[in-house]
C-alpha positions as CSV (number, residue, x, y, z in Angstrom):
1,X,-68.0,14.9,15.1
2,X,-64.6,16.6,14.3
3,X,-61.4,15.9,17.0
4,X,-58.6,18.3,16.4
5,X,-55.9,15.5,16.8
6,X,-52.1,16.0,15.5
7,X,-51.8,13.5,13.3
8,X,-48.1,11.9,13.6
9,X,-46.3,10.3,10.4
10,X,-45.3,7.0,10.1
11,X,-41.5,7.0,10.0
12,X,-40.0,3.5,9.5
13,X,-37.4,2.8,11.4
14,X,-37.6,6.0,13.4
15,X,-39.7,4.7,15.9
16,X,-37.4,3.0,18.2
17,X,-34.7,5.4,18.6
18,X,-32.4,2.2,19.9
19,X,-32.7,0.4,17.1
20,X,-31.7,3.4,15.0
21,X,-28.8,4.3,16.9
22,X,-27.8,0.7,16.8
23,X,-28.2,0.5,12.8
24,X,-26.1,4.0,12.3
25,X,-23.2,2.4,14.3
26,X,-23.4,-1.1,12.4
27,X,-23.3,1.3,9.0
28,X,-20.0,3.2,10.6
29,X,-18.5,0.4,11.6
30,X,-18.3,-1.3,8.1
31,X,-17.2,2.0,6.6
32,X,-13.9,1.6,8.9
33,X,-10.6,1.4,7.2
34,X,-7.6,0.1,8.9
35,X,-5.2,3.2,9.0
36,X,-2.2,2.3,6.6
37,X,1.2,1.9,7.7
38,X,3.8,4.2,5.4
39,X,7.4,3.1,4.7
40,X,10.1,4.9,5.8
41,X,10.7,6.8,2.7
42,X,6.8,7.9,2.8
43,X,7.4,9.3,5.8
44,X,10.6,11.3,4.4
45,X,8.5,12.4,1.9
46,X,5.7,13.2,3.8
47,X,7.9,15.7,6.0
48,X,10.2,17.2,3.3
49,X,6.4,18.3,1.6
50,X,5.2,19.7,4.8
51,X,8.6,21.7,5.5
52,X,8.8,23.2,1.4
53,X,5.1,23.7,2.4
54,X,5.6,25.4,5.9
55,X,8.4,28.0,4.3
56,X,7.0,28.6,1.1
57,X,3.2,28.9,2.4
58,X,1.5,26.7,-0.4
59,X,-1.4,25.1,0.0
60,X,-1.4,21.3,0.3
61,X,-4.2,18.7,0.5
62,X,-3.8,16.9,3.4
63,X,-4.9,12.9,3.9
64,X,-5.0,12.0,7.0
65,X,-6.3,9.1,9.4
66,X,-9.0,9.7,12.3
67,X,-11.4,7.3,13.9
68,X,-11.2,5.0,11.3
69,X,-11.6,7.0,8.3
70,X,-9.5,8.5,5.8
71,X,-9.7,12.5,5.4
72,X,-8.5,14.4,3.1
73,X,-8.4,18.4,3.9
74,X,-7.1,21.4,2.2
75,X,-5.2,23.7,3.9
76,X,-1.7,25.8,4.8
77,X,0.7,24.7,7.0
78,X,1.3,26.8,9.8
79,X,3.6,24.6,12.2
80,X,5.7,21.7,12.1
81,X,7.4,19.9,15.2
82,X,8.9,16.3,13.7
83,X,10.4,16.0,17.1
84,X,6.9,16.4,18.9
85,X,5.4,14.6,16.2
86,X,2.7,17.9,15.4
87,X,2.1,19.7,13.1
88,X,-0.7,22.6,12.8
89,X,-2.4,23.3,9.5
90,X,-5.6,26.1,8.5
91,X,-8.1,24.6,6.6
92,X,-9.0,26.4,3.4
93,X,-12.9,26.1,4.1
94,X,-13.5,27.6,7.8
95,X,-10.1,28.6,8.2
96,X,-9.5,27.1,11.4
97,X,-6.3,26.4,13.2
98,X,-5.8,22.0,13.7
99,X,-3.7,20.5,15.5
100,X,-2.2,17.0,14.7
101,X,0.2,14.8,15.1
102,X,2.4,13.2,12.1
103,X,1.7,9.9,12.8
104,X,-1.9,10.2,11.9
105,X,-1.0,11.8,8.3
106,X,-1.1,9.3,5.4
107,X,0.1,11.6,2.5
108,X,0.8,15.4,1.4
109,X,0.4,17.1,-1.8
110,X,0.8,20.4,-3.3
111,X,-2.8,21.5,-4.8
């Protein structure tokens, strides 16, 4: 006697969806970095590069700080507010337009 039944694969850990979703944030949470705290002449340094950068239209890689993890992006700066504490950059990879504010940048550099 032949049944047509689907037969499902055994997936460890996939079968309680809860537990999964529980792991992945236990895995994200230990990956978190506290976001460091620059010194006053970092920060100087920090916006002198993204001015030269703004004017002369480099590219820079940017490092920045979001949601506990340290990014770093490549990109040209587009806009810089130090008073609003913004700055807008287009990535190099899907040339999208970001906004972000200064305080979450860690470092600069010209590629």
């Amino acid at each position: 006697m032949y049944h047509d039944r689907k037969m499902k694969k055994w997936r460890p850990f996939a079968s309680m969806p809860e537990q999964y979703t529980g792991l992945q944030e236990v895995i994200n949470k230990q990956a978190e970095v506290p976001q460091p705290l620059l010194t006053e002449e970092q920060m100087e340094q920090v916006n002198f590069t993204l001015i030269e950068a703004l004017h002369t239209n480099k590219q820079v890689y940017l490092t920045y700080y979001k949601n506990g993890q340290r990014i770093t992006e490549t990109g040209f700066i587009q806009f810089v507010d130090s008073l609003g504490n913004l700055f807008v950059f287009i990535d190099e990879v899907f040339e999208l337009k970001n906004k972000m504010r200064l305080s979450e940048l860690i470092d600069v550099r010209f590629t």
